[in-house]
N, C-alpha and C positions, 0 to 999 in steps of 0.2 A: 756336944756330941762330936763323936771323933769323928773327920771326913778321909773319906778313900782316895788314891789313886784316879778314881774317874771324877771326884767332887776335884780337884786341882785341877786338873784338865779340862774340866769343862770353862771354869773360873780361869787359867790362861787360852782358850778360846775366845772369851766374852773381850779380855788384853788385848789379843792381838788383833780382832775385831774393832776394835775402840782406837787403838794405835793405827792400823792402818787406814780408817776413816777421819784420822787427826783429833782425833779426840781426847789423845794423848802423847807427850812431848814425849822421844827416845828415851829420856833419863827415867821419866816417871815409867813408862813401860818395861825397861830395862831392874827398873828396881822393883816393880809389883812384880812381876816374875821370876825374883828371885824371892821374893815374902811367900806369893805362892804356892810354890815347891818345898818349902820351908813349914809353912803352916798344918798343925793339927787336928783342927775343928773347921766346923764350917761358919762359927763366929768370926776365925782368923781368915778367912773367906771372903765372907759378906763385906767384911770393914774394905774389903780390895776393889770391891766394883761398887760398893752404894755411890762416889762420889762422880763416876761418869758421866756425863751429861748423856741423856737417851737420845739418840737422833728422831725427828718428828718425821711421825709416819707419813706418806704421801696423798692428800686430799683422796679419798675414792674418784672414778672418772664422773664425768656427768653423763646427762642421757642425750643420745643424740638430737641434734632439733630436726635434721630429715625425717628421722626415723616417727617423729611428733607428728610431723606434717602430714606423713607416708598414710597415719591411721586417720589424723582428722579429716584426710580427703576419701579414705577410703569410705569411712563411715557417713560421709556427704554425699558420696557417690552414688549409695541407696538411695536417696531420696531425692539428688541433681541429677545424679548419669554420669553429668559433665566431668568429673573431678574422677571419673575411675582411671583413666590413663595416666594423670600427674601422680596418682599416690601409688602405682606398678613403678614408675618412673623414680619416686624417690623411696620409695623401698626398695629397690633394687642399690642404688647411691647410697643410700644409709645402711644397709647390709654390710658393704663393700666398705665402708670408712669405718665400721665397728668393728670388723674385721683387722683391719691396719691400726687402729686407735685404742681398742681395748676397752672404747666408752658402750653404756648400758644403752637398752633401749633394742635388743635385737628382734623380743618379743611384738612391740609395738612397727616397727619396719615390715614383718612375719607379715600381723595382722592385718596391714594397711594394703600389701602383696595380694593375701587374701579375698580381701573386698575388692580390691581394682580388678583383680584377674574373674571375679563370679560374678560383679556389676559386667564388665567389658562382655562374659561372655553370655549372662543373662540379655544387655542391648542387643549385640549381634544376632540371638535367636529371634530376640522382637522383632527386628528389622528386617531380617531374613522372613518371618512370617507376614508382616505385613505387607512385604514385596511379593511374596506368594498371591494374599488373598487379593491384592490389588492386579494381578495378572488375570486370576479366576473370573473375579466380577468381569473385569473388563471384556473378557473372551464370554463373558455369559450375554453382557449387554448387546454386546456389536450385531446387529444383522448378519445373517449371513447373504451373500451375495453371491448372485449368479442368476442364470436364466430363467 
């Protein structure tokens, strides 16, 4: 099949691409580039780039391990308490390094955020209400005094 004007050009893009990640010596560049302006088909094409070596794609990132932590405390924080301020603490950390890193794991930081901050604020009301009723009682028990 005959190739166009844009089937060469794309094929001395994939060249120049290849040549300037070293993946091809000036000479050999200099001469697929000139086969490819030159060529017919896009058989005359193919035979130009099949033998470039692909450069290997980059590992995907991992998942954060704050951001792990962030949910396993959160989700312990329901049933400890104790654990809802370290998983605010490293969900906020882990947000902020997936941010700058580009690693996964932003959902799991999110969630860990979420239970720290509803345990932290569900404690506080308990506390808060038990400091109440222990004020109540105590002002019911007391005698009152005077003449």
């Amino acid at each position: 099949m005959l190739a166009g004007d844009a089937a060469r050009e794309r094929t001395v893009e994939v060249l120049k691409d290849a040549y300037t990640e070293g993946r091809l010596t000036l000479q050999e560049y200099e001469e697929r580039i000139g086969r490819a302006y030159e060529s017919r088909t896009y058989g005359e094409l193919d035979v130009l780039v099949l033998d470039i070596p692909r450069p290997r794609p980059a590992p995907p990132p991992g998942v954060n391990a704050k951001a792990i932590a962030a949910l396993i405390c959160g989700i312990s924080g329901v049933f400890l308490g104790l654990t809802a301020l370290p998983a605010i603490v490293l969900g906020h950390l882990a947000r902020r390094e997936i941010r700058r890193t580009g690693e996964q794991g932003d959902g799991l930081a999110l969630g860990g955020l979420i239970l720290g901050y509803v345990v932290s604020a569900l404690l506080l009301l308990v506390t808060v209400l038990v400091v109440v009723l222990v004020a109540v009682v105590a002002n019911e028990v007391t005698p009152p005094t005077g003449p």
